[in-house]
ZADO-1210 file (C-alpha; in nm, 4 decimals, padded with zeros to 6 digits):
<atoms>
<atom x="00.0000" y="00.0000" z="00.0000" code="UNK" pos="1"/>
<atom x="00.2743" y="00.2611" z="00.0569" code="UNK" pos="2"/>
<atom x="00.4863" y="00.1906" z="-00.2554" code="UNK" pos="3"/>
<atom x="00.1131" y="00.3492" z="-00.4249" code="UNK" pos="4"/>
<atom x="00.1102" y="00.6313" z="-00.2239" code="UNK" pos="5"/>
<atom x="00.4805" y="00.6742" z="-00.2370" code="UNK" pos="6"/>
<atom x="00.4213" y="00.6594" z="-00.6487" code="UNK" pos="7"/>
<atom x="00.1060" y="00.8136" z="-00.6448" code="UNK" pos="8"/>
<atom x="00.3326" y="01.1499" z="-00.4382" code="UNK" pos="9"/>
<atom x="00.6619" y="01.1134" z="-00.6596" code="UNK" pos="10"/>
<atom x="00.3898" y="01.1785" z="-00.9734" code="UNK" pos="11"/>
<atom x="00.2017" y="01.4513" z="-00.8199" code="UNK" pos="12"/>
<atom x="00.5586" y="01.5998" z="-00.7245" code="UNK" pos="13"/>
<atom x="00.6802" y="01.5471" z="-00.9975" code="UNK" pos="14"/>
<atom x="00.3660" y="01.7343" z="-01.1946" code="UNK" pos="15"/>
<atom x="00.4270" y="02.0455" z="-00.9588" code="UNK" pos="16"/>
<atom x="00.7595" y="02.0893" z="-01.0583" code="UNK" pos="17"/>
<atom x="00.6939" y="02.0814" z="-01.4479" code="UNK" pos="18"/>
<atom x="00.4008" y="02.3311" z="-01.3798" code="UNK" pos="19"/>
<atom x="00.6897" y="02.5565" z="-01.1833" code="UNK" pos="20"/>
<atom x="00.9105" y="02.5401" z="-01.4776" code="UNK" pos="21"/>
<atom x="00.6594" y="02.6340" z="-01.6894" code="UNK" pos="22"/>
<atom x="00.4540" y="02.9696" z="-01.5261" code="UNK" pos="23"/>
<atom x="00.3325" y="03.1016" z="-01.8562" code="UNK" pos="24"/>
<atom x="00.1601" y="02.8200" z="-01.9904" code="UNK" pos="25"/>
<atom x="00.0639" y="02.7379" z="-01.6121" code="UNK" pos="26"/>
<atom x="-00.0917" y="03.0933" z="-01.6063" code="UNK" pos="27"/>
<atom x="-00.2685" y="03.0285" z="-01.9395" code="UNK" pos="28"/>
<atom x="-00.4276" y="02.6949" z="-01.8227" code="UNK" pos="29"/>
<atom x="-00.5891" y="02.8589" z="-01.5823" code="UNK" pos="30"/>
<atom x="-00.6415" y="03.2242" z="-01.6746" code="UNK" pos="31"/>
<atom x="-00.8221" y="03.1158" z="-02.0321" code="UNK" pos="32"/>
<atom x="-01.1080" y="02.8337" z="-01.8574" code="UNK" pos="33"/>
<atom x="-01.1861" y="03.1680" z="-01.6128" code="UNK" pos="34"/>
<atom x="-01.2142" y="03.3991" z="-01.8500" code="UNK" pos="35"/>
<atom x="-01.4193" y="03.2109" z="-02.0964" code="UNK" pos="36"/>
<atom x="-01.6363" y="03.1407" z="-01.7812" code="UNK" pos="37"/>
<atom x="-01.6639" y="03.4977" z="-01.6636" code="UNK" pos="38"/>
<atom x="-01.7659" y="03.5840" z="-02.0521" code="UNK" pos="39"/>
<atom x="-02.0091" y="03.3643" z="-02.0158" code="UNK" pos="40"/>
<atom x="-02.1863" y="03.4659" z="-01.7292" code="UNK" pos="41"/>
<atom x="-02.1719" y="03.9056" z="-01.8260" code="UNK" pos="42"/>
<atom x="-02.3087" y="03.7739" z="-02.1416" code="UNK" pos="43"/>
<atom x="-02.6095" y="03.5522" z="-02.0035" code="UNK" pos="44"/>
<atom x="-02.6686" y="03.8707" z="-01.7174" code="UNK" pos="45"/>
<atom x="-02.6667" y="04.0990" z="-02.0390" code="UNK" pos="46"/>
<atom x="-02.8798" y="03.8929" z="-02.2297" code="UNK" pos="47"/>
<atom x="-03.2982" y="03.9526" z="-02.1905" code="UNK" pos="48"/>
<atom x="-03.5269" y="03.6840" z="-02.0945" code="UNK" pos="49"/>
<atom x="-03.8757" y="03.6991" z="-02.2814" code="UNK" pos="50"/>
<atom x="-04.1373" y="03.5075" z="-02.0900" code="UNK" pos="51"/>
<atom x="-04.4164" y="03.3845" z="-02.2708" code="UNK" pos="52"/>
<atom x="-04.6414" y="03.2697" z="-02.0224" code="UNK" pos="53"/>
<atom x="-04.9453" y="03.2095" z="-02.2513" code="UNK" pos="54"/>
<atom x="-04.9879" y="02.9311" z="-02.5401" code="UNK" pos="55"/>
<atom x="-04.9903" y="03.0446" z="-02.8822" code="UNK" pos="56"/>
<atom x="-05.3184" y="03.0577" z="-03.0946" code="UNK" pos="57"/>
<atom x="-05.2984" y="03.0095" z="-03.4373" code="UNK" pos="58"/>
<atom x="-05.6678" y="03.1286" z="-03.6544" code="UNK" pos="59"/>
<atom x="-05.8894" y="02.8534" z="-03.6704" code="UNK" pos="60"/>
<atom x="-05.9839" y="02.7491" z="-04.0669" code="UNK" pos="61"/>
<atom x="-06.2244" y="02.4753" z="-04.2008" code="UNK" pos="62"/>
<atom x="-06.0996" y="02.1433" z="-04.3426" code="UNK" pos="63"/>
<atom x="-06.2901" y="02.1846" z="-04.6103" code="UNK" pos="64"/>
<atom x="-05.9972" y="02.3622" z="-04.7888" code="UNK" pos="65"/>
<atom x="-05.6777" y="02.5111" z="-04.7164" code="UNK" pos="66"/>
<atom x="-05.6678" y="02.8806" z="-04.6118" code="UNK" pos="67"/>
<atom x="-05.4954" y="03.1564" z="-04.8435" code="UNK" pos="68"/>
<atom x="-05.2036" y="03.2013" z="-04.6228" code="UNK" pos="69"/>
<atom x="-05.1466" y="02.8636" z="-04.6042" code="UNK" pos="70"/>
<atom x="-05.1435" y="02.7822" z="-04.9855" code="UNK" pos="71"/>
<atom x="-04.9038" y="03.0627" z="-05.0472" code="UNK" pos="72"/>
<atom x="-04.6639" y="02.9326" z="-04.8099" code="UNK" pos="73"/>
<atom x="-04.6802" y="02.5863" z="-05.0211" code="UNK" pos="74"/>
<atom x="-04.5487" y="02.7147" z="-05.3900" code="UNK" pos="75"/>
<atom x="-04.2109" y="02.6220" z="-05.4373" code="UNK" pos="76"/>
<atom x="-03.9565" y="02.8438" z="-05.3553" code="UNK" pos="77"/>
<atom x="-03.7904" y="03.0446" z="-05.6760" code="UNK" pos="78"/>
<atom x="-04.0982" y="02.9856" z="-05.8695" code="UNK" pos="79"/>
<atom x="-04.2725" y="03.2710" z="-06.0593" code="UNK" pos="80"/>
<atom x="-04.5013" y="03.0679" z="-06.2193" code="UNK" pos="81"/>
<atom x="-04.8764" y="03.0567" z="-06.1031" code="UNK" pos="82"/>
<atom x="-04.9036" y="02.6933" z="-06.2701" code="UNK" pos="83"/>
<atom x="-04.7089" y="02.5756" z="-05.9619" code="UNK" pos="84"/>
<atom x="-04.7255" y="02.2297" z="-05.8651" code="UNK" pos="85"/>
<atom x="-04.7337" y="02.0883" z="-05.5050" code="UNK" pos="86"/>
<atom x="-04.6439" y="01.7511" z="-05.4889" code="UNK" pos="87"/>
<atom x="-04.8242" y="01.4890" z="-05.2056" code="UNK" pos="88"/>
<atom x="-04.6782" y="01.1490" z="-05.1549" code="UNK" pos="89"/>
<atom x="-04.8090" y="00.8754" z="-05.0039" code="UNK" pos="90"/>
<atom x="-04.6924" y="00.4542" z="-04.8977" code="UNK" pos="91"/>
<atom x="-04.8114" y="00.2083" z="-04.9886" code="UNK" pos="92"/>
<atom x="-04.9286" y="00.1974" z="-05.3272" code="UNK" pos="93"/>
<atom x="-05.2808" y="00.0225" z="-05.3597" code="UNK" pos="94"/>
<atom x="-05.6062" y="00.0858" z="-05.4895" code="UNK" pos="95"/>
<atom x="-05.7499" y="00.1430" z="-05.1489" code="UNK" pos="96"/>
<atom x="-05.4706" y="00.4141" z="-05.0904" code="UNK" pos="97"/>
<atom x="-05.4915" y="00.5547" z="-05.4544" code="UNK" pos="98"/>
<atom x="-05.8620" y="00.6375" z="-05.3559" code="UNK" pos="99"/>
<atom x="-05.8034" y="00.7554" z="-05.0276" code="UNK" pos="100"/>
<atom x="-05.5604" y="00.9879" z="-05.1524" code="UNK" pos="101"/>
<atom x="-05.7823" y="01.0865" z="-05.4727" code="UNK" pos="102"/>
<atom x="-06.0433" y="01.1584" z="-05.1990" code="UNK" pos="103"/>
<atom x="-05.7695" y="01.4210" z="-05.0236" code="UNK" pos="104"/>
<atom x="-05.6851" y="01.5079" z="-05.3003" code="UNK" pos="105"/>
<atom x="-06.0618" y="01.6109" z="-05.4165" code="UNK" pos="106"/>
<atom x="-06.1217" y="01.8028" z="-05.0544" code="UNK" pos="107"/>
<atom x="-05.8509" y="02.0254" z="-04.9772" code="UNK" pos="108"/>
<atom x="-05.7507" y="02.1244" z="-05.3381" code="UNK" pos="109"/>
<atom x="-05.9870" y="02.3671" z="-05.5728" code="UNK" pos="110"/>
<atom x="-05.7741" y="02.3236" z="-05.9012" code="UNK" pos="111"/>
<atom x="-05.9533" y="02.5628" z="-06.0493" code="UNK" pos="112"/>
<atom x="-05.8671" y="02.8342" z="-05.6819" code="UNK" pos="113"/>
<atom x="-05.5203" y="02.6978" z="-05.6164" code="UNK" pos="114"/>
<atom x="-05.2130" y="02.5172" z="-05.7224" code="UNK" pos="115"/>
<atom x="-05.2596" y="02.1569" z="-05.9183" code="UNK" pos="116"/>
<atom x="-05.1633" y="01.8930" z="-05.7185" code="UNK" pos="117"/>
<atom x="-04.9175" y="01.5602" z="-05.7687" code="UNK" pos="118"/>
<atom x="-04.9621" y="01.2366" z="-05.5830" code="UNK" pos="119"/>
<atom x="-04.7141" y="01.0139" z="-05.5618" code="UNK" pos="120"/>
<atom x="-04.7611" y="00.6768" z="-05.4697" code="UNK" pos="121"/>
<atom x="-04.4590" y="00.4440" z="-05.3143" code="UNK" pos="122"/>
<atom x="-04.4469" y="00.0635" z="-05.2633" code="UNK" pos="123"/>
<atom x="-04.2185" y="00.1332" z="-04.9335" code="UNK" pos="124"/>
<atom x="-04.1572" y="00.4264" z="-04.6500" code="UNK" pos="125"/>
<atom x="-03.7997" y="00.4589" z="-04.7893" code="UNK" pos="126"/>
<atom x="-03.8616" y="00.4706" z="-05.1524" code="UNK" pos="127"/>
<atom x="-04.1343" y="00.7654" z="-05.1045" code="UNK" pos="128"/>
<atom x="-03.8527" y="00.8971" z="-04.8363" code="UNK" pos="129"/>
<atom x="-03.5574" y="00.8872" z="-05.1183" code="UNK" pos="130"/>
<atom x="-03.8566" y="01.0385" z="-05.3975" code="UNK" pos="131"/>
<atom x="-03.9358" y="01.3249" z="-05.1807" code="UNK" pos="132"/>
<atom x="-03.5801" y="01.4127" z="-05.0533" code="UNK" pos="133"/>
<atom x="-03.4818" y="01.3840" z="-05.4464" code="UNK" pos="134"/>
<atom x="-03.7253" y="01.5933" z="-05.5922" code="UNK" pos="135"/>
<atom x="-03.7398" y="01.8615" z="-05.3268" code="UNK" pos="136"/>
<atom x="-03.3610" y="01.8932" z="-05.3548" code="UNK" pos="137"/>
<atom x="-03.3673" y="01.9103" z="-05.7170" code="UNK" pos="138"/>
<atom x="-03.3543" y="02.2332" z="-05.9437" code="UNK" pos="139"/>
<atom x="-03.7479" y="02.1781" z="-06.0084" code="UNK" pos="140"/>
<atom x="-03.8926" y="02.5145" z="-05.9696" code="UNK" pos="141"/>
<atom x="-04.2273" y="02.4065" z="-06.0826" code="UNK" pos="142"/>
<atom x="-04.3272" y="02.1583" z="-05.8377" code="UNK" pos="143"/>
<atom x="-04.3012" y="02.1352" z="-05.4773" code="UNK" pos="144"/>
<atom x="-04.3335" y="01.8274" z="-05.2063" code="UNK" pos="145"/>
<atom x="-04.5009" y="01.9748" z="-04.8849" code="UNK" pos="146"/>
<atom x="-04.5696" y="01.6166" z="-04.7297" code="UNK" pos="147"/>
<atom x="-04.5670" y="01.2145" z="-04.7089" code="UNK" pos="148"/>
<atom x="-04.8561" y="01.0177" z="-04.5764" code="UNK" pos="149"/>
<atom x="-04.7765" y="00.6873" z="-04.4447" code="UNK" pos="150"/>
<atom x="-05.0158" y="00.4555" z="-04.3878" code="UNK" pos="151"/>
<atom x="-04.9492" y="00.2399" z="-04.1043" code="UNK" pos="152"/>
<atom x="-04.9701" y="-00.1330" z="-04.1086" code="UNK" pos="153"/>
<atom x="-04.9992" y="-00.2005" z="-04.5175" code="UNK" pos="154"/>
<atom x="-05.0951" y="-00.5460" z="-04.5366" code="UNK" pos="155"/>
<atom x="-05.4621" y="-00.4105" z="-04.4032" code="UNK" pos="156"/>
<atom x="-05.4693" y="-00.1593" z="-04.7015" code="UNK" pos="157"/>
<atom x="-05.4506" y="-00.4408" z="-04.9748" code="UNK" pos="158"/>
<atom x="-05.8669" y="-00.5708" z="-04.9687" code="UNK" pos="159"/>
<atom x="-06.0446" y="-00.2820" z="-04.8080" code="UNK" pos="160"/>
<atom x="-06.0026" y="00.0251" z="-04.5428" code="UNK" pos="161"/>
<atom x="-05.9255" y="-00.0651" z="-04.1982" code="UNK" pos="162"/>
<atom x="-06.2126" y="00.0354" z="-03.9719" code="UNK" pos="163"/>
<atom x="-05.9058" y="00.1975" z="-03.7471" code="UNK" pos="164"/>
<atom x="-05.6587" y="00.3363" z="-04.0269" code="UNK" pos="165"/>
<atom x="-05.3501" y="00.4488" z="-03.8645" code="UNK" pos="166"/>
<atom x="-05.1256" y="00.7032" z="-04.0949" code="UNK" pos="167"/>
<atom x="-04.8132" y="00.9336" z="-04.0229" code="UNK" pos="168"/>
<atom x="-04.7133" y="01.2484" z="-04.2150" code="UNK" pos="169"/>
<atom x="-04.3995" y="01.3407" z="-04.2706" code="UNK" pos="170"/>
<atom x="-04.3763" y="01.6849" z="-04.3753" code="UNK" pos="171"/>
<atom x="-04.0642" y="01.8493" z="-04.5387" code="UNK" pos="172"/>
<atom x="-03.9055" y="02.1513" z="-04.5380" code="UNK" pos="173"/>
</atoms>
């Protein structure tokens, strides 16, 4: 047991004496961690704290379409066209999910009030994934991606529509 404390004091002594040697870089180990930390601090006692105590309320709008604002958010960025196209893709590709999203498709978008709309049907989550990351970070001006809708569980969406359907979107920026 003492030949480890008589090592574990040779190294410590042995430490001191290099940091003696050395009182500039000594100085500089410890000057620049204080410093930094003092920076810190002024700047987080300069800095303003904004409470927002109360939840934010966005307007209300009926699901029967999507509101102005909304749609002009949607055209694709660098586009001055007004024949924009935003693009909706959806997994996985069957009848019963062609329809649903035809349906969707029907509700929320007046072609003849707002942009013409694209669906895009995938076999798998990752090929719609790879589609939409590819076309979105592609030079296309013209048409834009705003979202993927996965339907959960897709062996249920092969005969008929699940009395519980179960879907995820995955919007994009």
């Amino acid at each position: 047991m003492s030949s480890i404390v008589t090592q574990f004091y040779l190294l410590q002594y042995k430490s001191w004496k290099l940091q003696l040697r050395k009182k500039v870089v000594t100085l500089f180990e410890i000057l620049i961690p204080v410093s930094l930390c003092m920076l810190m601090v002024s700047i987080r006692t300069l800095v303003k704290v904004n409470e927002y105590p109360d939840p934010t309320y966005f307007p209300s709008y009926s699901m029967d379409s999507i509101p102005e604002y909304l749609v002009e958010t949607m055209t694709p960025p660098n586009s001055n066209s007004s024949s924009a196209v935003i693009g909706l893709a959806f997994t996985p590709k069957t009848s019963i999910t062609n329809s649903i999203m035809a349906r969707v498709q029907g509700y929320l978008f007046d072609p003849t009030n707002g942009p013409a709309v694209l669906l895009h049907g995938s076999d798998t989550e990752e090929e719609m994934v790879e589609y939409l990351t590819f076309n979105n970070d592609s030079l296309n001006i013209e048409m834009f991606f705003i979202a993927g809708i996965v339907f959960n569980d897709p062996e249920t969406y092969k005969t008929s529509i699940p009395k519980n359907v179960s879907y995820t979107i995955r919007l994009l920026q």
